[in-house]
Backbone as XML, in Angstrom:
<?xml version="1.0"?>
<chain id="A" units="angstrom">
  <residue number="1" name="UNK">
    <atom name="N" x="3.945" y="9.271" z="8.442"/>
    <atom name="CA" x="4.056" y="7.821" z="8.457"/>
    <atom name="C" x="2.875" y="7.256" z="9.235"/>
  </residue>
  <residue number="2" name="UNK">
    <atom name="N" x="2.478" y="6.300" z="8.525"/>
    <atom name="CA" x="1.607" y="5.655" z="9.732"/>
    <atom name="C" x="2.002" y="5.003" z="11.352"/>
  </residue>
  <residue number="3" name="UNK">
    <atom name="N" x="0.342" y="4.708" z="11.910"/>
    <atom name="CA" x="0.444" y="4.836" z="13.162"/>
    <atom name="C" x="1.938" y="3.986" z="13.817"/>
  </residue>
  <residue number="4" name="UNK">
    <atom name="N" x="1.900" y="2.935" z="13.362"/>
    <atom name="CA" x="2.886" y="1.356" z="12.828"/>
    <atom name="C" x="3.808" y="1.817" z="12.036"/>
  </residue>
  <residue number="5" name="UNK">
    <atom name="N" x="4.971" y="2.326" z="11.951"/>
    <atom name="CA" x="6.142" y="2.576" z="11.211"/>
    <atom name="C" x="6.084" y="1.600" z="10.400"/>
  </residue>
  <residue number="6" name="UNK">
    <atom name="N" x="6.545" y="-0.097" z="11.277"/>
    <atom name="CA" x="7.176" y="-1.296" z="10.001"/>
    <atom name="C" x="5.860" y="-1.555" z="9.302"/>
  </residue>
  <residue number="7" name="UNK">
    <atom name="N" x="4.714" y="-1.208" z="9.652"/>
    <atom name="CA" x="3.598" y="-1.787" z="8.414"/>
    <atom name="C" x="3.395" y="-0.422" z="7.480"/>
  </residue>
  <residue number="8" name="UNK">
    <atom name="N" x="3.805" y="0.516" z="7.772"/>
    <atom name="CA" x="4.136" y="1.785" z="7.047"/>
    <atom name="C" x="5.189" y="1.998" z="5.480"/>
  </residue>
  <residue number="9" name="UNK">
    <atom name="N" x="6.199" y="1.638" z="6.374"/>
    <atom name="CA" x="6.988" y="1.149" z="5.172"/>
    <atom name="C" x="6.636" y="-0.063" z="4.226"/>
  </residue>
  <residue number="10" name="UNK">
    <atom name="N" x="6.577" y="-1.382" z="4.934"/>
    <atom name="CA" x="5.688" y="-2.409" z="4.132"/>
    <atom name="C" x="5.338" y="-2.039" z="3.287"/>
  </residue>
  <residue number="11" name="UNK">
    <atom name="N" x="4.121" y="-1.653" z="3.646"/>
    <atom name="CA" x="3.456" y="-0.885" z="2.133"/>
    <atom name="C" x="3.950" y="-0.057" z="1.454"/>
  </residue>
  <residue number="12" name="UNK">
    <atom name="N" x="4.679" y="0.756" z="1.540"/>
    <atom name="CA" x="5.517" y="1.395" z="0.949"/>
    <atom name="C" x="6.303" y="0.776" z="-0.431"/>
  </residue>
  <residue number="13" name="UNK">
    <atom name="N" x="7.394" y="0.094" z="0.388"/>
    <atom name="CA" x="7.920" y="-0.824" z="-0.078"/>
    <atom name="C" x="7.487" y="-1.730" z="-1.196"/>
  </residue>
  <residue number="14" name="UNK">
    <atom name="N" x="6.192" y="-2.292" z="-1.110"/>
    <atom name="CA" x="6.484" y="-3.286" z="-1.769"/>
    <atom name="C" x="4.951" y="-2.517" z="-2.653"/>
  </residue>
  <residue number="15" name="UNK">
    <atom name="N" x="4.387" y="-1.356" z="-2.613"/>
    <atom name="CA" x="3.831" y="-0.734" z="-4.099"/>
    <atom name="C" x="4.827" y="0.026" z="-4.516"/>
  </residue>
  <residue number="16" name="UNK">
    <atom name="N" x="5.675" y="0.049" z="-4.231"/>
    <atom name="CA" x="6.902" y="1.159" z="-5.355"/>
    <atom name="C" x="7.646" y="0.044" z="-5.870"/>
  </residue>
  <residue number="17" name="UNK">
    <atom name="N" x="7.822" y="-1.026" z="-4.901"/>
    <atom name="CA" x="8.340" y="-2.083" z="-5.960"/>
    <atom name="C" x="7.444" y="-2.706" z="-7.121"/>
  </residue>
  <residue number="18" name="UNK">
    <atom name="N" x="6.244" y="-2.579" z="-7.313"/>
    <atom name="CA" x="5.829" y="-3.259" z="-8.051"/>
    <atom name="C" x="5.411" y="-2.403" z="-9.137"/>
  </residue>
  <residue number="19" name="UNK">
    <atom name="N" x="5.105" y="-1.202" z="-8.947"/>
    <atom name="CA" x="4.702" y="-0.112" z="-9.753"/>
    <atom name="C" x="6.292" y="0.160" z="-10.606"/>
  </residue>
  <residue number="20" name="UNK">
    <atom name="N" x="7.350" y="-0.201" z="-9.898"/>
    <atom name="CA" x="8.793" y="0.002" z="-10.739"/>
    <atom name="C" x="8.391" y="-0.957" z="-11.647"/>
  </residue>
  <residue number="21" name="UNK">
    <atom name="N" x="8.676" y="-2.322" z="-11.183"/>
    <atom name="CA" x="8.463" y="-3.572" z="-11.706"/>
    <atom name="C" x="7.514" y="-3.349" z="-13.279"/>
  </residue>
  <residue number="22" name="UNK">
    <atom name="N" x="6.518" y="-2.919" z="-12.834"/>
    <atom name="CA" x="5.319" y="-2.765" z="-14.312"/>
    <atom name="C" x="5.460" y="-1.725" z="-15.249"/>
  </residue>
  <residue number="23" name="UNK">
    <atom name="N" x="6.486" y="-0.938" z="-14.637"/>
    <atom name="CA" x="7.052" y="0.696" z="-15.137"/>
    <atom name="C" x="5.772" y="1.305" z="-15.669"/>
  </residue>
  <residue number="24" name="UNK">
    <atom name="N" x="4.925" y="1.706" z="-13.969"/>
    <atom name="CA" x="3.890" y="2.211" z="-13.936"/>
    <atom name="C" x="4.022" y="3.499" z="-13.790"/>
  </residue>
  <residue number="25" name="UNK">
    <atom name="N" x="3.362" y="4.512" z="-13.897"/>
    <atom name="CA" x="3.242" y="6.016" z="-13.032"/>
    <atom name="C" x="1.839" y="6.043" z="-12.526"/>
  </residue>
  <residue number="26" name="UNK">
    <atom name="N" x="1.815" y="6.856" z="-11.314"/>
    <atom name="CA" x="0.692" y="6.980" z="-10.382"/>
    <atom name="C" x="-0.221" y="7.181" z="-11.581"/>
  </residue>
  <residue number="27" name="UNK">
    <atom name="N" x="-0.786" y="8.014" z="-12.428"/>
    <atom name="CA" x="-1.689" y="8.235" z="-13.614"/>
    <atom name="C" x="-1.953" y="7.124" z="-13.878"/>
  </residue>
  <residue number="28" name="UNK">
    <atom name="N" x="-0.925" y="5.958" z="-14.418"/>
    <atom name="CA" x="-1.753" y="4.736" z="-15.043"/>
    <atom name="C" x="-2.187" y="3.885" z="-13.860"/>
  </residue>
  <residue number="29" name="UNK">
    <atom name="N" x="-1.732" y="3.836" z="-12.827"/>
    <atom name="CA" x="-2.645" y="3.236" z="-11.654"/>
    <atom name="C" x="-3.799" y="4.089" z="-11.558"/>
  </residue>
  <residue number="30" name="UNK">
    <atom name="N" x="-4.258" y="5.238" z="-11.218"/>
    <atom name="CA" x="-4.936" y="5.933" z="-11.481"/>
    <atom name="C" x="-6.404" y="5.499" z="-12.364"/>
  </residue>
  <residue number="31" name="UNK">
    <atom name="N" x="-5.800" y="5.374" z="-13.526"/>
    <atom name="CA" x="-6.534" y="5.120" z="-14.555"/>
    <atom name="C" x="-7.277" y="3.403" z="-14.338"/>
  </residue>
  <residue number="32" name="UNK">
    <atom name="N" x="-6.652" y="2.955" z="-14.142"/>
    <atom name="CA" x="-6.778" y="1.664" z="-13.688"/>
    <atom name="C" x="-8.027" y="1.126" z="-12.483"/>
  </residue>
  <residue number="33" name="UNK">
    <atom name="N" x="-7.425" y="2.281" z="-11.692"/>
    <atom name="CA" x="-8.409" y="2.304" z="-10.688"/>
    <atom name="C" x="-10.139" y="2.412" z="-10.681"/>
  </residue>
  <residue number="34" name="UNK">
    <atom name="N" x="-10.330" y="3.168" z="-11.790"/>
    <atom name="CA" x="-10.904" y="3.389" z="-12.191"/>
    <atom name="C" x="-11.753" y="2.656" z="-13.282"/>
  </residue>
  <residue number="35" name="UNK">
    <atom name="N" x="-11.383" y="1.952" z="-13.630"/>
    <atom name="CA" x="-12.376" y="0.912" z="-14.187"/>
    <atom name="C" x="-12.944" y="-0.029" z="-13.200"/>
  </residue>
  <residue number="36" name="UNK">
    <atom name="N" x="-12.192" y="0.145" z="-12.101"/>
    <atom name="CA" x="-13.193" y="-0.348" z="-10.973"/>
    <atom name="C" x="-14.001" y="0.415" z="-10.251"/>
  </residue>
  <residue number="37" name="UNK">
    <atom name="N" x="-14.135" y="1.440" z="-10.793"/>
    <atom name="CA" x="-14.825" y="2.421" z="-9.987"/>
    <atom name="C" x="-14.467" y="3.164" z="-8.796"/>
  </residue>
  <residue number="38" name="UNK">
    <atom name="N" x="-13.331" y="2.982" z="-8.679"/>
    <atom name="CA" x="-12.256" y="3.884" z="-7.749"/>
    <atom name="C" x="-12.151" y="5.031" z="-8.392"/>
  </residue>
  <residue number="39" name="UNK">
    <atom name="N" x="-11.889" y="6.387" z="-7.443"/>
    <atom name="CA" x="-11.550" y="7.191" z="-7.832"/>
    <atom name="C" x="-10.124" y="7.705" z="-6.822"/>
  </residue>
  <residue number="40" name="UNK">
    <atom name="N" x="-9.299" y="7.927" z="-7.295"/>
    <atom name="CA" x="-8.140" y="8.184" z="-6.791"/>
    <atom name="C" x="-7.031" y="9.109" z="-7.837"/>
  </residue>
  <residue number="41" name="UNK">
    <atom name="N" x="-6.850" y="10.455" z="-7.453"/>
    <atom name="CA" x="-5.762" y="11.345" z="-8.502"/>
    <atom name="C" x="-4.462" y="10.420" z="-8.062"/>
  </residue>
  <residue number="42" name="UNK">
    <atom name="N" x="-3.746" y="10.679" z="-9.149"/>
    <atom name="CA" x="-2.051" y="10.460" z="-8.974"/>
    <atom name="C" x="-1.870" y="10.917" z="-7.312"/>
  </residue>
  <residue number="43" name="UNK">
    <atom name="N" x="-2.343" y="12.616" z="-7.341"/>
    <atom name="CA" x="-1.512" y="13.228" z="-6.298"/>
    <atom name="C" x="-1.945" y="12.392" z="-5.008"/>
  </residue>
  <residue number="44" name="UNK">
    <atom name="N" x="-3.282" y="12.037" z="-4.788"/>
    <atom name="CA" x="-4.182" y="11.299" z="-3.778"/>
    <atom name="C" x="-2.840" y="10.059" z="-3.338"/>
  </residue>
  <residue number="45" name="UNK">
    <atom name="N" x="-2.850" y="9.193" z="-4.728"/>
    <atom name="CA" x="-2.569" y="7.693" z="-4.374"/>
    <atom name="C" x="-0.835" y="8.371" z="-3.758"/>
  </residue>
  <residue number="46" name="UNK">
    <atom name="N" x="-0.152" y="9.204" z="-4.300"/>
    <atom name="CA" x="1.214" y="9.948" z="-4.398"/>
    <atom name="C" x="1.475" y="10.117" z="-2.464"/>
  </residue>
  <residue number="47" name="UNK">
    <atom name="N" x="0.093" y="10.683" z="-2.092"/>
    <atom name="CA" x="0.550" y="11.121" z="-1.105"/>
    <atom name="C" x="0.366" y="10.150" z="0.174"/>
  </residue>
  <residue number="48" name="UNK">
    <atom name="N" x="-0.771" y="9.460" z="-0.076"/>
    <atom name="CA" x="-0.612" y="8.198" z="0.665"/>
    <atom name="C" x="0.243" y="7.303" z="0.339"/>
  </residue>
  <residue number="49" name="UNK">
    <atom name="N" x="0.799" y="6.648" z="-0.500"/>
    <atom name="CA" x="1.712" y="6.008" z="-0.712"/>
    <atom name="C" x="2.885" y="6.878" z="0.520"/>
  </residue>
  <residue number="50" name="UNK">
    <atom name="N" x="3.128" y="8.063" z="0.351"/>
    <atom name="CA" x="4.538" y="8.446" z="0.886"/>
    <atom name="C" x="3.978" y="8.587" z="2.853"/>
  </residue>
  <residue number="51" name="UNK">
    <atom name="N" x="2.665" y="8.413" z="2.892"/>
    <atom name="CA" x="2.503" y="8.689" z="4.511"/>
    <atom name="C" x="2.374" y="7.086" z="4.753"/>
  </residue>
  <residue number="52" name="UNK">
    <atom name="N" x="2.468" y="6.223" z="3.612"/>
    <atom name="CA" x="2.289" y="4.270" z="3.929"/>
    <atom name="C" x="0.754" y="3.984" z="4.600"/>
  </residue>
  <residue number="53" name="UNK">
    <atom name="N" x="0.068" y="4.707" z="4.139"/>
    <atom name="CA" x="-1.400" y="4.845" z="5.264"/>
    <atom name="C" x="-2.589" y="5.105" z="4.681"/>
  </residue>
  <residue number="54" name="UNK">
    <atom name="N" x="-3.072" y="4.165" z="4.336"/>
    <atom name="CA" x="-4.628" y="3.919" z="3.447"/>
    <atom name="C" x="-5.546" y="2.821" z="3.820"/>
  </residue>
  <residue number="55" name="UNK">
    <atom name="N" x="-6.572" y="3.158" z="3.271"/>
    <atom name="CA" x="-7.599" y="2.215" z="3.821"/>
    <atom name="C" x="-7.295" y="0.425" z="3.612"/>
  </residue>
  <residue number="56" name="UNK">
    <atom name="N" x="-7.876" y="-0.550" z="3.706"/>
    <atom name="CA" x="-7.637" y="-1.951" z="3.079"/>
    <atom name="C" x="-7.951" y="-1.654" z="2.017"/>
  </residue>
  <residue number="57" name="UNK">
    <atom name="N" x="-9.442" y="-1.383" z="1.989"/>
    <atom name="CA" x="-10.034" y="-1.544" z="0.529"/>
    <atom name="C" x="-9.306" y="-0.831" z="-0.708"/>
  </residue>
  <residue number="58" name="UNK">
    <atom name="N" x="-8.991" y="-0.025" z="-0.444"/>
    <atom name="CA" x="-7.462" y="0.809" z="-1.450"/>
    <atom name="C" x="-6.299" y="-0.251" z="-1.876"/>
  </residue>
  <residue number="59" name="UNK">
    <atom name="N" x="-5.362" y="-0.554" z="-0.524"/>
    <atom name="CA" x="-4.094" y="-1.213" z="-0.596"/>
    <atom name="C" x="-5.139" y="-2.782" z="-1.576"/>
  </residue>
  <residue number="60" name="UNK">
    <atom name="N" x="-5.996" y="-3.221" z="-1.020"/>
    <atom name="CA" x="-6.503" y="-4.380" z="-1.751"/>
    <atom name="C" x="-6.837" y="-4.043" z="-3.325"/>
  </residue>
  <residue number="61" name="UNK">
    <atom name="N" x="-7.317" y="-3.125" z="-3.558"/>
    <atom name="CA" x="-7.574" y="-2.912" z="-4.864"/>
    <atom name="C" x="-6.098" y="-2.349" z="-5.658"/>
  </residue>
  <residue number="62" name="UNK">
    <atom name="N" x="-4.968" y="-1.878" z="-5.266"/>
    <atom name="CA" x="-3.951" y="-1.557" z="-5.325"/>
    <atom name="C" x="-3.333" y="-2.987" z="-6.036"/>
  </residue>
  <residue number="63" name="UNK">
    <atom name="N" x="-3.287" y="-3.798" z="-5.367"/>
    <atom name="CA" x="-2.662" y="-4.947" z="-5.309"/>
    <atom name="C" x="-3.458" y="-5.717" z="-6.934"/>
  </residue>
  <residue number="64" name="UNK">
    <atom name="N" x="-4.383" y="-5.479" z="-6.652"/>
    <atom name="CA" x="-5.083" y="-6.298" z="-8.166"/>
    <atom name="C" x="-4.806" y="-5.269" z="-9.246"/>
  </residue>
  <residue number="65" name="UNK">
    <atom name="N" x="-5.046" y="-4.116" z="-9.438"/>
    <atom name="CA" x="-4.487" y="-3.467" z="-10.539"/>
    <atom name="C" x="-2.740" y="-3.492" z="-11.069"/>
  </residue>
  <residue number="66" name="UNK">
    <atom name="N" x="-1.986" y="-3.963" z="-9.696"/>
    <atom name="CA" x="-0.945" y="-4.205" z="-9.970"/>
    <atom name="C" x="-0.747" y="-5.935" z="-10.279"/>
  </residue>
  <residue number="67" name="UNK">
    <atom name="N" x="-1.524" y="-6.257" z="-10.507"/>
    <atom name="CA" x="-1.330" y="-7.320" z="-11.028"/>
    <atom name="C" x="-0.722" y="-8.296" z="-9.709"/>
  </residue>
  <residue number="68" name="UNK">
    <atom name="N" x="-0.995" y="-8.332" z="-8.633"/>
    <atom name="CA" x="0.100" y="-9.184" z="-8.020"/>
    <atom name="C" x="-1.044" y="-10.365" z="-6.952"/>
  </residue>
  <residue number="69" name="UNK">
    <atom name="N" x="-0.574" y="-11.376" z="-6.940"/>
    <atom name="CA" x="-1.686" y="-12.596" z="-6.877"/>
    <atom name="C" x="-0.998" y="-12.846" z="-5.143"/>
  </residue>
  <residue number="70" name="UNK">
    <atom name="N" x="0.291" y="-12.719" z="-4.564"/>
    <atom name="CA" x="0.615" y="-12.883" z="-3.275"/>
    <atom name="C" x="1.426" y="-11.836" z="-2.589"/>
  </residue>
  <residue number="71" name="UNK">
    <atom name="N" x="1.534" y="-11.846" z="-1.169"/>
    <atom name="CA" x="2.144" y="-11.242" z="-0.545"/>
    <atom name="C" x="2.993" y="-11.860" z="0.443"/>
  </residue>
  <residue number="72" name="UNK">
    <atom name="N" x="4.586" y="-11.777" z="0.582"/>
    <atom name="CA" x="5.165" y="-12.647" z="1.390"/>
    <atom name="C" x="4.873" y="-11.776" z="3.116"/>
  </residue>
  <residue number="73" name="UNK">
    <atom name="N" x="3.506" y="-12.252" z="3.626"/>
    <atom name="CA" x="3.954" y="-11.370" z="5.301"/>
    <atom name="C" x="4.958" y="-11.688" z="6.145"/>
  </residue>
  <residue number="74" name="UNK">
    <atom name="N" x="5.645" y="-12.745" z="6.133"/>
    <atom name="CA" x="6.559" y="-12.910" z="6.480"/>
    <atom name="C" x="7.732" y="-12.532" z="6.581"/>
  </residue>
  <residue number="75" name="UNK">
    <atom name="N" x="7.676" y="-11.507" z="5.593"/>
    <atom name="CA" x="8.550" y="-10.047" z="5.783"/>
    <atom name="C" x="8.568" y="-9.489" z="6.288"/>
  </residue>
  <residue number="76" name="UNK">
    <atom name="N" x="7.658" y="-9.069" z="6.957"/>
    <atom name="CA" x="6.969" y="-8.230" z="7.924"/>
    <atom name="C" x="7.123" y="-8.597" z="9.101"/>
  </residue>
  <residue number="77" name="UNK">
    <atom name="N" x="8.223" y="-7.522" z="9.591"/>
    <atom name="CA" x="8.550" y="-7.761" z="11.461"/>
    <atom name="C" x="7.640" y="-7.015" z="12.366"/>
  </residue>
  <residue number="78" name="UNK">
    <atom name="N" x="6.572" y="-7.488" z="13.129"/>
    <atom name="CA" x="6.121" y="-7.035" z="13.765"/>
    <atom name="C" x="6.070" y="-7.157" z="15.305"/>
  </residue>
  <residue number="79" name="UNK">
    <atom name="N" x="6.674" y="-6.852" z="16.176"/>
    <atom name="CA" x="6.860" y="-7.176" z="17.568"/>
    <atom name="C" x="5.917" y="-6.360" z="18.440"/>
  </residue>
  <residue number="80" name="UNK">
    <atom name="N" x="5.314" y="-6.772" z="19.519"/>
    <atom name="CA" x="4.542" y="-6.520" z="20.455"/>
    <atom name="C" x="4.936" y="-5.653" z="21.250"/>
  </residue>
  <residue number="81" name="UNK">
    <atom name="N" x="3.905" y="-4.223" z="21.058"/>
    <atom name="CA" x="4.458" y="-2.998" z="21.580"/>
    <atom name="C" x="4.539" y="-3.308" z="23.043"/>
  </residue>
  <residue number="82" name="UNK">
    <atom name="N" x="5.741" y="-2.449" z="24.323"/>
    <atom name="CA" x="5.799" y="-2.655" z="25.255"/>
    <atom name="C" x="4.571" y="-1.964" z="25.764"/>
  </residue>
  <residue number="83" name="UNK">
    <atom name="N" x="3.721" y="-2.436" z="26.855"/>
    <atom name="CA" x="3.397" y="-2.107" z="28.294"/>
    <atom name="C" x="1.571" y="-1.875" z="27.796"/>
  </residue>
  <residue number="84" name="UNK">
    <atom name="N" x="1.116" y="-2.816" z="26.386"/>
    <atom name="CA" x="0.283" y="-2.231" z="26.051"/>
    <atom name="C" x="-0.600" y="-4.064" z="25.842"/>
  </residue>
  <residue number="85" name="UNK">
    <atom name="N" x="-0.858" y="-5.608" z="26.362"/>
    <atom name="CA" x="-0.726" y="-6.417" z="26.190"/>
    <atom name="C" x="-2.159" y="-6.837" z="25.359"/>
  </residue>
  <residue number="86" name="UNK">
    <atom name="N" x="-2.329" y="-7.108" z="24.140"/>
    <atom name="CA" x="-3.724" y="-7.452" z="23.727"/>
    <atom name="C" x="-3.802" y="-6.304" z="22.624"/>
  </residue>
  <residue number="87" name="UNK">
    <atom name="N" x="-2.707" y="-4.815" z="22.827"/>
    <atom name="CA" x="-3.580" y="-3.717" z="21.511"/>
    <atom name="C" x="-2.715" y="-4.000" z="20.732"/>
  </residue>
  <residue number="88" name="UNK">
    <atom name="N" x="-2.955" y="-3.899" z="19.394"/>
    <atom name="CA" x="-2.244" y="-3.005" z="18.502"/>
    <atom name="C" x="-2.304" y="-1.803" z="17.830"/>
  </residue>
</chain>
């Protein structure tokens, strides 16, 4: 899991929802990716997806092959780790 559990799942969450949604498989994201000049196997995107932990430029290009124009962050609970004031 990533470093951040709740932004771990996040992402998680809401590319398996959308990849359900389009009744995608990692291959046709894959493929997809790739007309942008990404290169990413199923197993690649498979296994980051399940550790929630990839670069921006991935999750961003993720997001446009899936077709999706917003993101509600406001879903996203993030509270201020104890005893650490200013990091994340």
């Amino acid at each position: 899991m990533a470093k951040h559990a709740k932004l771990g799942l996040y992402i998680q969450g809401l590319i398996r929802a959308e990849k359900a949604r389009r009744k995608l498989t990692f291959e046709d994201i894959s493929q997809r990716l790739r007309q942008y000049g990404i290169t990413q196997t199923p197993t690649n995107l498979r296994t980051k997806l399940g550790r929630g932990d990839m670069s921006a430029q991935l999750f961003l290009a993720l997001m446009k092959v899936l077709e999706l124009r917003s993101i509600r962050l406001d879903e996203l609970e993030l509270r201020p780790a104890r005893g650490r004031r200013g990091k994340t």
